[in-house]
C-alpha positions in Angstrom: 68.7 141.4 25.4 70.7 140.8 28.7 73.9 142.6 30.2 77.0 140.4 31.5 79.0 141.2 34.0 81.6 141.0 31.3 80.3 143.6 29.1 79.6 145.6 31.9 83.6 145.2 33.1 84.6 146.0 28.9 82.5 149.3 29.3 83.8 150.0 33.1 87.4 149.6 31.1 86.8 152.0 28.0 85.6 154.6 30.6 88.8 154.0 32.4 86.7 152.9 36.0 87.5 150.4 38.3 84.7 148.5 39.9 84.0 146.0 42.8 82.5 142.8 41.7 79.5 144.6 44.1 79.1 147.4 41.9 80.1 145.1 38.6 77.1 143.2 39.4 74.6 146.1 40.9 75.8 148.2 37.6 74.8 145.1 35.3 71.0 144.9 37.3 70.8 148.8 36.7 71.9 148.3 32.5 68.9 145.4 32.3 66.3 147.3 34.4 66.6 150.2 31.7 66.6 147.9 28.7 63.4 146.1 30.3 62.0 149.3 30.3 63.0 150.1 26.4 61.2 146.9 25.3 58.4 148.3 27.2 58.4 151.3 25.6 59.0 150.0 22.1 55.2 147.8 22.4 53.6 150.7 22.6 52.0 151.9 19.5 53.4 155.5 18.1 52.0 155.5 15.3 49.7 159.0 15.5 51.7 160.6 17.0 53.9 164.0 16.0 57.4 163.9 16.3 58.4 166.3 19.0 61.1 169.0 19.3 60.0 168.9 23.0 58.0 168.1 25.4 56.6 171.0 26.3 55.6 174.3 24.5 58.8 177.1 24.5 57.3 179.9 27.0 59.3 182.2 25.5 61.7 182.8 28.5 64.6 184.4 26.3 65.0 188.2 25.7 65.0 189.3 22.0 68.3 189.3 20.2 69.1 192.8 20.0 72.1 195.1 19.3 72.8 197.1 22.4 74.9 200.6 22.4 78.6 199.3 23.5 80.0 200.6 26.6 82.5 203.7 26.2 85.8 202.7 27.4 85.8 204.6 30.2 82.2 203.0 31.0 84.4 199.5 30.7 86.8 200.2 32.9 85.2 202.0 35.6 84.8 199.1 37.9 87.9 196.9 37.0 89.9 195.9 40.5 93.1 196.7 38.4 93.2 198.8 35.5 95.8 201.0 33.5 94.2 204.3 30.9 93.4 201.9 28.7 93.4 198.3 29.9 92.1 195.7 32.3 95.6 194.7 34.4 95.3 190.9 35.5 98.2 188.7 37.0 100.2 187.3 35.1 100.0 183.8 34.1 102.8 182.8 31.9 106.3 183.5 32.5 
């Protein structure tokens, strides 16, 4: 499977770009490089092997889901730049 120039200026058009017959023809290179490289990929044989989630092994890096005490309101409001007794004052952004 190839890429024209053509199909490369119909994509270029649904993604609302405009592009110089430089870059129409650079892009076009780029699109049949990658689908080279697919038919390369689809030769080789897969047939042992898992499907993966991903590549690597989760570490674990996230923190437990855990309910935490709230914050009282004065707690909330303590460091506000702006604040009434009981609210957050921001600007104002519709008149």
């Amino acid at each position: 499977m190839s890429i024209s120039k053509d199909e490369v200026l119909y994509v270029a058009h649904l993604a609302r770009l405009r592009l110089s017959e430089n870059e129409t023809e650079q892009l076009a290179g780029d699109m049949n490089r990658i689908l080279e490289y697919m038919e390369l990929l689809n030769q080789v044989d897969t047939s042992g092997v898992e499907p993966l989630e991903h590549v690597i092994e989760p570490d674990g890096a996230l923190r437990k889901d855990e309910a935490l005490k709230p914050l009282d309101h004065e707690e909330a409001l303590k460091n506000a730049p702006d604040a009434d007794s009981d609210y957050f004052r921001v600007p104002r952004v519709i008149e």
